[in-house]
VOPAGU-2260 file (C-alpha; in pm, 1 decimal, decimal comma):
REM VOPAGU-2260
SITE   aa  ch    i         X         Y         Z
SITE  UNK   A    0  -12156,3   -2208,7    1558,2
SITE  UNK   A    1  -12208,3   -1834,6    1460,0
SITE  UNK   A    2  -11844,7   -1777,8    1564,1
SITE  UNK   A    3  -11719,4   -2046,9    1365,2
SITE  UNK   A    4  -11948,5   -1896,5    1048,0
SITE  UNK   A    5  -11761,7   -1521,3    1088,1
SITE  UNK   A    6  -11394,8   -1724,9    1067,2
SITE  UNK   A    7  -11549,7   -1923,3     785,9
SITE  UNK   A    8  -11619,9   -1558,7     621,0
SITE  UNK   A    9  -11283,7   -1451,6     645,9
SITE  UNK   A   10  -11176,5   -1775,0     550,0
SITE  UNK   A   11  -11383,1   -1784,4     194,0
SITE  UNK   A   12  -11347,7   -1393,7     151,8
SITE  UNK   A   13  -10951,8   -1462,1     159,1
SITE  UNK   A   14  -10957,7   -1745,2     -63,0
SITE  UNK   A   15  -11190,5   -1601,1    -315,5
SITE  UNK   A   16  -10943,9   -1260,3    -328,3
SITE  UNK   A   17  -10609,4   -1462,3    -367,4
SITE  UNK   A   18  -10495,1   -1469,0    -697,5
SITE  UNK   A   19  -10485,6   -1826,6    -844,6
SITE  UNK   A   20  -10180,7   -2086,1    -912,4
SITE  UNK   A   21  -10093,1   -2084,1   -1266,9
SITE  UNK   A   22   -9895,8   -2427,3   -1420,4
SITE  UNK   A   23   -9618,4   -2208,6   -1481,6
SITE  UNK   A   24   -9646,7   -2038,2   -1126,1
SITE  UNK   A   25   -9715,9   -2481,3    -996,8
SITE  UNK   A   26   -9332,8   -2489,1   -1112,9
SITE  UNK   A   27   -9202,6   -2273,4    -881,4
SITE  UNK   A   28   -8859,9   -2367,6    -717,2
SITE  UNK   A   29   -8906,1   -2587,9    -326,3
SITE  UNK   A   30   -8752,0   -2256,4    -190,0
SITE  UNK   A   31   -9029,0   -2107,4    -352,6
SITE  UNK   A   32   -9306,2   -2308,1    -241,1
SITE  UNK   A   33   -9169,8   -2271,3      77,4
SITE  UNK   A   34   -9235,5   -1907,5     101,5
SITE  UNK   A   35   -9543,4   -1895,6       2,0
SITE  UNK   A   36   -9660,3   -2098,1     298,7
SITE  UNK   A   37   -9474,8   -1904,3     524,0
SITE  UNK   A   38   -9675,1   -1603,0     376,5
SITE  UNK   A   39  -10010,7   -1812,8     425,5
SITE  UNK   A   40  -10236,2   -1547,7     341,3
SITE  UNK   A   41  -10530,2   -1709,1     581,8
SITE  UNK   A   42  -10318,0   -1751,5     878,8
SITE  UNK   A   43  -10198,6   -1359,6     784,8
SITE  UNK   A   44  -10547,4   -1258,7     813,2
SITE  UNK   A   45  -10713,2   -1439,8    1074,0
SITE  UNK   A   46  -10423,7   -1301,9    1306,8
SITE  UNK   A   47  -10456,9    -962,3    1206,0
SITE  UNK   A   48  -10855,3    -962,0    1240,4
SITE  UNK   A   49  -10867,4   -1223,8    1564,1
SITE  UNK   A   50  -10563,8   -1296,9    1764,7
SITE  UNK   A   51  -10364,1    -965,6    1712,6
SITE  UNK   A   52  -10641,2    -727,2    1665,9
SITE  UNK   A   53  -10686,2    -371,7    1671,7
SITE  UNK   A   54  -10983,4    -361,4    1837,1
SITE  UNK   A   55  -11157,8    -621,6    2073,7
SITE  UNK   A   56  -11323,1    -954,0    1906,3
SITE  UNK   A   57  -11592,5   -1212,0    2068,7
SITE  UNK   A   58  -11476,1   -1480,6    2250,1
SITE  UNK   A   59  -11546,9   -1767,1    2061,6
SITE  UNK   A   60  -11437,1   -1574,8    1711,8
SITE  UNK   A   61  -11107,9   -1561,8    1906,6
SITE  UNK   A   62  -11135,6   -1925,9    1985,6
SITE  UNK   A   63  -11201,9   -2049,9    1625,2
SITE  UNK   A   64  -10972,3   -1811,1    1466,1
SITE  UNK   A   65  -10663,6   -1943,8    1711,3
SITE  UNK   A   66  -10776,4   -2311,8    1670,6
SITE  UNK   A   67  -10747,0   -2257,5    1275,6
SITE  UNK   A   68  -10397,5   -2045,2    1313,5
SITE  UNK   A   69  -10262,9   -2301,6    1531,9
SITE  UNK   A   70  -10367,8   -2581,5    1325,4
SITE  UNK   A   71  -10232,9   -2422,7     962,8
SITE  UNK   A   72   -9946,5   -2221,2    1114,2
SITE  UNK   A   73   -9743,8   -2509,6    1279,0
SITE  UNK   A   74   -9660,8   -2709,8     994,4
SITE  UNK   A   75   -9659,3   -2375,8     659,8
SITE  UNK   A   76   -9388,1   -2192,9     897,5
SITE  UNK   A   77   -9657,7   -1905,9    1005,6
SITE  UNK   A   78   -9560,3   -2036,0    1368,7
SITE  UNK   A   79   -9249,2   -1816,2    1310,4
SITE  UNK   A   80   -9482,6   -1497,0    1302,5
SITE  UNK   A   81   -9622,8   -1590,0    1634,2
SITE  UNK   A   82   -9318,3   -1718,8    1782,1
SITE  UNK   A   83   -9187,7   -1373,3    1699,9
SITE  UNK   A   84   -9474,2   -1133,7    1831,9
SITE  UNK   A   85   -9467,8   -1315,1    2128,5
SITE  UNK   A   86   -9147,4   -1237,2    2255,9
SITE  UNK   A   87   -9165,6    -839,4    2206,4
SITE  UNK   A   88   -9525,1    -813,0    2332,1
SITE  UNK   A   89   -9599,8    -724,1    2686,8
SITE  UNK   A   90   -9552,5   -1023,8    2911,9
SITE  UNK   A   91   -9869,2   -1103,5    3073,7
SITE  UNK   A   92  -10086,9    -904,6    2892,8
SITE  UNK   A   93  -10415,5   -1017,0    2669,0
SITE  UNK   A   94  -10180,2   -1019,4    2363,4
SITE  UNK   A   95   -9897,0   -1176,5    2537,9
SITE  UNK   A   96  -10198,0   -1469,5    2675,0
SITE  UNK   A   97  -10374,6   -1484,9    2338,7
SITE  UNK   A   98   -9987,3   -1535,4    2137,7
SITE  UNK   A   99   -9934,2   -1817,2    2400,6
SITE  UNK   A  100  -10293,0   -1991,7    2408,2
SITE  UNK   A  101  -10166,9   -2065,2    2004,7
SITE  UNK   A  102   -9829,7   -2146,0    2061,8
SITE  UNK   A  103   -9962,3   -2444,1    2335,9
SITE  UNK   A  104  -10186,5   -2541,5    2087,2
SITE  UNK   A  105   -9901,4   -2547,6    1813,6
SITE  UNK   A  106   -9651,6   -2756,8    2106,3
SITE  UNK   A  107   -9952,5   -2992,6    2184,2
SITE  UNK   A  108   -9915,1   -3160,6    1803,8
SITE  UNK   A  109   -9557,5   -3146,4    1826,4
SITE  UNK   A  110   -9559,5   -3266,8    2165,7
SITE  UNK   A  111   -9827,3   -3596,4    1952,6
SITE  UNK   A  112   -9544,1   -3672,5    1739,7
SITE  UNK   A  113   -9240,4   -3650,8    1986,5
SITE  UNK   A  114   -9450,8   -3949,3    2135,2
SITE  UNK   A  115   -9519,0   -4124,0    1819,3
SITE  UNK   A  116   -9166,4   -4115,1    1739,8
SITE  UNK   A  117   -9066,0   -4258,4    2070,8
SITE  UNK   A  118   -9320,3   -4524,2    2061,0
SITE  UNK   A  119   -9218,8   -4587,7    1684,4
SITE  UNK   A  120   -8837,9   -4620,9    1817,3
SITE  UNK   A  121   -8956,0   -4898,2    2041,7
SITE  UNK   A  122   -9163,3   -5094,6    1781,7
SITE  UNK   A  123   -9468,6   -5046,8    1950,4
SITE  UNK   A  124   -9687,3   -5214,1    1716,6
SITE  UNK   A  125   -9631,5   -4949,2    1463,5
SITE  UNK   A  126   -9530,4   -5046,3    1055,6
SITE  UNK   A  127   -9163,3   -5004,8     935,4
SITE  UNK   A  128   -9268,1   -4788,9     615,6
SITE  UNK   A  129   -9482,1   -4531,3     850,3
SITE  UNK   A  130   -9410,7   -4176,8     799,4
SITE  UNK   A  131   -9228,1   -4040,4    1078,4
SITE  UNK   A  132   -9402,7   -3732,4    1224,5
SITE  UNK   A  133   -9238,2   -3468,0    1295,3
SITE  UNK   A  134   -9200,1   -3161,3    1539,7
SITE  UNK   A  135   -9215,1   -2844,1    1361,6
SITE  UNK   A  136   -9148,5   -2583,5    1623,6
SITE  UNK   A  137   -8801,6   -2469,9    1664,6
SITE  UNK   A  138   -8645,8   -2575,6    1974,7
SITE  UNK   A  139   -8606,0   -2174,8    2074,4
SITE  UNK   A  140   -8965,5   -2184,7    2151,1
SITE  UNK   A  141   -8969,4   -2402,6    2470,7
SITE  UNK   A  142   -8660,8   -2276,1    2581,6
SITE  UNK   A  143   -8786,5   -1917,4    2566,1
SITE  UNK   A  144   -9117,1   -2074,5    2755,7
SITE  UNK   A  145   -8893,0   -2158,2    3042,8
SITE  UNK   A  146   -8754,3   -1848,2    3069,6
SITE  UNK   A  147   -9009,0   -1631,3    3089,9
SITE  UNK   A  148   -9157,3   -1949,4    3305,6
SITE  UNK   A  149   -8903,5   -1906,7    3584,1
SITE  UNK   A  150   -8967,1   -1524,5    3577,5
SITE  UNK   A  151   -9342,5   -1554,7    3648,4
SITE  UNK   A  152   -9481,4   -1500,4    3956,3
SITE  UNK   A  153   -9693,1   -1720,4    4187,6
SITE  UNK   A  154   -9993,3   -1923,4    3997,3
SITE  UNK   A  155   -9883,6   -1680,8    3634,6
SITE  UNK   A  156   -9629,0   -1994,3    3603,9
SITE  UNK   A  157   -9934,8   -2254,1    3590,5
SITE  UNK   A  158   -9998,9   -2139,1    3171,6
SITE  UNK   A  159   -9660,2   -2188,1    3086,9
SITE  UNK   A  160   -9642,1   -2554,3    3273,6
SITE  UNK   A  161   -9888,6   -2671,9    3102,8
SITE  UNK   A  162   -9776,7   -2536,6    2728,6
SITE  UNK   A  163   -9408,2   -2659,7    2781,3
SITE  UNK   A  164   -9545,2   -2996,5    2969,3
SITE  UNK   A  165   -9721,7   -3022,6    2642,6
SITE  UNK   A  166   -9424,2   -2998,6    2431,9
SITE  UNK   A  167   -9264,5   -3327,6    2545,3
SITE  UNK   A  168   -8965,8   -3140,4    2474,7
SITE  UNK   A  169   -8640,5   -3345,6    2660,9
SITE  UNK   A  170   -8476,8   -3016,4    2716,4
SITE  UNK   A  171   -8731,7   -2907,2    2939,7
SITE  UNK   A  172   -8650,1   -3220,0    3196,1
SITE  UNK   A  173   -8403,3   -2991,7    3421,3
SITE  UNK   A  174   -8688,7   -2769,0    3454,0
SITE  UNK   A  175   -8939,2   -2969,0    3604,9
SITE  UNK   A  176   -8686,7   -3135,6    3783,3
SITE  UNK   A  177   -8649,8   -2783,8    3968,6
SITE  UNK   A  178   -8994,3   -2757,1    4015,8
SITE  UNK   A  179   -9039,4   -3132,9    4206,3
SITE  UNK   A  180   -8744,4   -3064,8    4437,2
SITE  UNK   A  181   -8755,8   -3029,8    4749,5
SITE  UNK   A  182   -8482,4   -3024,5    4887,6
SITE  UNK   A  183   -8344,0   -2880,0    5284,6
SITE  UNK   A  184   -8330,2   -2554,4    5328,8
SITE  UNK   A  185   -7951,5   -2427,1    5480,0
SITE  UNK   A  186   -8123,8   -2294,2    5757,7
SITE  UNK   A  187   -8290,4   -2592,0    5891,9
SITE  UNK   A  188   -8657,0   -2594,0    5704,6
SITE  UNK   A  189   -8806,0   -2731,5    5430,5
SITE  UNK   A  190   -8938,4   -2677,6    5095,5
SITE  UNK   A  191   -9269,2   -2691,1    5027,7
SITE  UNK   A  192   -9453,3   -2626,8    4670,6
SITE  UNK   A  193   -9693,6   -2373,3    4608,6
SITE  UNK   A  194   -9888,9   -2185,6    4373,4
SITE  UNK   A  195   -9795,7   -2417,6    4090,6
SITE  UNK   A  196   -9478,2   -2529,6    4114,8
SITE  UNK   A  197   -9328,4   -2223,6    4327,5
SITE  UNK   A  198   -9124,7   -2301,5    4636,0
SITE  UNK   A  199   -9128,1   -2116,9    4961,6
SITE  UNK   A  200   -8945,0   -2200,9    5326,6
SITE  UNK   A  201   -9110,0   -2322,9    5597,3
């Protein structure tokens, strides 16, 4: 709980410092609107403080502070800001982990709606008039996931498995179809899996 107070800090101390909506400022253009969730100040700040810091935060700070990031930044376009720091940071390092442990979160509700759409497609006991949901991610995402997937080494693949299984992304299909097979080896043995998906002879 005391973690989830210091977020709530930054939270309120954000809030109360942002300069308030006018009516004039309420008739802003949809292109408008549009960038001023992309610049969500409290996503802007909790990443600076938490998951991109400059100097090391507790745990569960961390924890709260990606849950809230994760949760705002998927849907006001902040998951662009992410998207992009993760592919220049280090691979495999604490930023390049802490970048990804949002952007699985971020998949996991996109990944929710790719199945309520399919189940909506079928009639599955959902209502005509529903709201669709929708993924917000850009496709770029899981493909980039793959990619640095197939360049992991041994059990470093199992994080990225479970954010792009998480997805339900179709174009990730030939992917884990690569994964399952295994197929003869020329030379006479077989393939077996290991360390998450990894295949070696034997």
């Amino acid at each position: 709980m005391l973690a989830v107070r210091h977020v709530l800090v930054v939270v309120t101390t954000v809030l109360l410092l942002s300069p308030a909506v006018t009516n004039g400022e309420a008739a802003a253009t949809e292109d408008q609107a549009e960038t001023y969730q992309q610049e969500d100040v409290i996503c802007a700040e909790l990443f600076k403080q938490y998951v991109h810091p400059s100097f090391k935060q507790d745990g569960d700070d961390v924890e709260a502070a990606c849950q809230l990031v994760a949760s705002r930044g998927r849907g006001n376009g902040f998951w662009r800001i992410v998207f992009a720091e993760f592919k220049e940071c280090k691979p495999d390092s604490h930023l390049d982990h802490q970048l990804l442990d949002v952007l699985s979160r971020m998949l996991a509700k996109d990944g929710a709606a790719r199945r309520t759409q399919e189940r909506m497609a079928r009639g599955d006991g959902f209502q005509q008039e529903r709201q669709r949901p929708a993924a917000c991610l850009s496709p770029e995402v899981v493909a980039t996931l793959i990619e640095r997937a197939r360049l992991a080494e041994g059990r470093k693949i199992d994080r990225f498995i479970v954010a792009i299984v998480q997805a339900h992304d179709p174009q990730a299909k030939p992917f884990f179809m690569e994964i399952l097979q295994t197929d003869k080896d020329p030379a006479g043995g077989h393939l077996r899996q290991i360390d998450g998906g990894r295949t070696a002879t034997t």
